[in-house]
C-alpha positions in Angstrom: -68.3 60.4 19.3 -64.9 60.4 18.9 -62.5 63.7 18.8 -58.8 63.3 17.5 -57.0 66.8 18.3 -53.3 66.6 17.1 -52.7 70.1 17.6 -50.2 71.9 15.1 -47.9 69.3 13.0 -45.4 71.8 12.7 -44.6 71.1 16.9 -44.5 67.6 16.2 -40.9 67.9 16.0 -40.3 68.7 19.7 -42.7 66.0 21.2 -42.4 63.1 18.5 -40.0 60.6 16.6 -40.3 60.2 13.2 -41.5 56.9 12.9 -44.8 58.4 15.6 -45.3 61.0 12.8 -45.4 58.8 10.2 -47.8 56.4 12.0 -50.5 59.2 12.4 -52.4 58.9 9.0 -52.4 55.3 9.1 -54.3 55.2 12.9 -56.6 57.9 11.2 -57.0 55.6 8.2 -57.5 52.2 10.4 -60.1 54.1 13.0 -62.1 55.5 9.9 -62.3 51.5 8.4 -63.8 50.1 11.6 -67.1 49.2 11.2 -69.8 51.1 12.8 -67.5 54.3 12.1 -69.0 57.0 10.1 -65.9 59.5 9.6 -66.5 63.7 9.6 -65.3 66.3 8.2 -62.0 67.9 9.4 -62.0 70.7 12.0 -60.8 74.1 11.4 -57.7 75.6 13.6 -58.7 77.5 16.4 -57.5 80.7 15.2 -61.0 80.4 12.9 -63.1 79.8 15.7 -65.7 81.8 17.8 -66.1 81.0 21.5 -69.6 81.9 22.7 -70.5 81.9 26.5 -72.1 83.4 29.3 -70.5 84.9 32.5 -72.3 87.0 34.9 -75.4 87.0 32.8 -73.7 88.6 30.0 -72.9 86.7 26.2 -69.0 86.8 25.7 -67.7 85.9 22.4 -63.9 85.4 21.6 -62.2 85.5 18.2 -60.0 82.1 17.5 -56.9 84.9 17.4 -57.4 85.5 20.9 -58.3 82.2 22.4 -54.8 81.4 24.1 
């Protein structure tokens, strides 16, 4: 399994030239062609997430609005 995180496009200003934003689709595009690849389905932000774990026994669950 593969996971590709890019985080929010909108910081992609601060961390990347244009021509590295522009690329992005395209290594998306060429890893989804490769044989033996079966592509899913996009990920939601983690602001829509629930986080479920155990500490001390106990469930904890945490909202995506809280996760940072």
């Amino acid at each position: 399994m593969l996971l590709i995180t890019h985080g929010d496009p909108k910081a992609w200003d601060d961390r990347l030239s244009q021509d590295e934003q522009q690329a992005i689709p395209a290594e998306y595009q060429a890893i989804e062609q490769t044989p033996g690849v079966i592509p899913g389905r996009w990920m939601r932000p983690p602001e829509t997430a629930t986080t479920v774990r155990v500490q001390d026994g106990k469930t904890l669950t945490t909202d995506g609005r809280s996760w940072r």
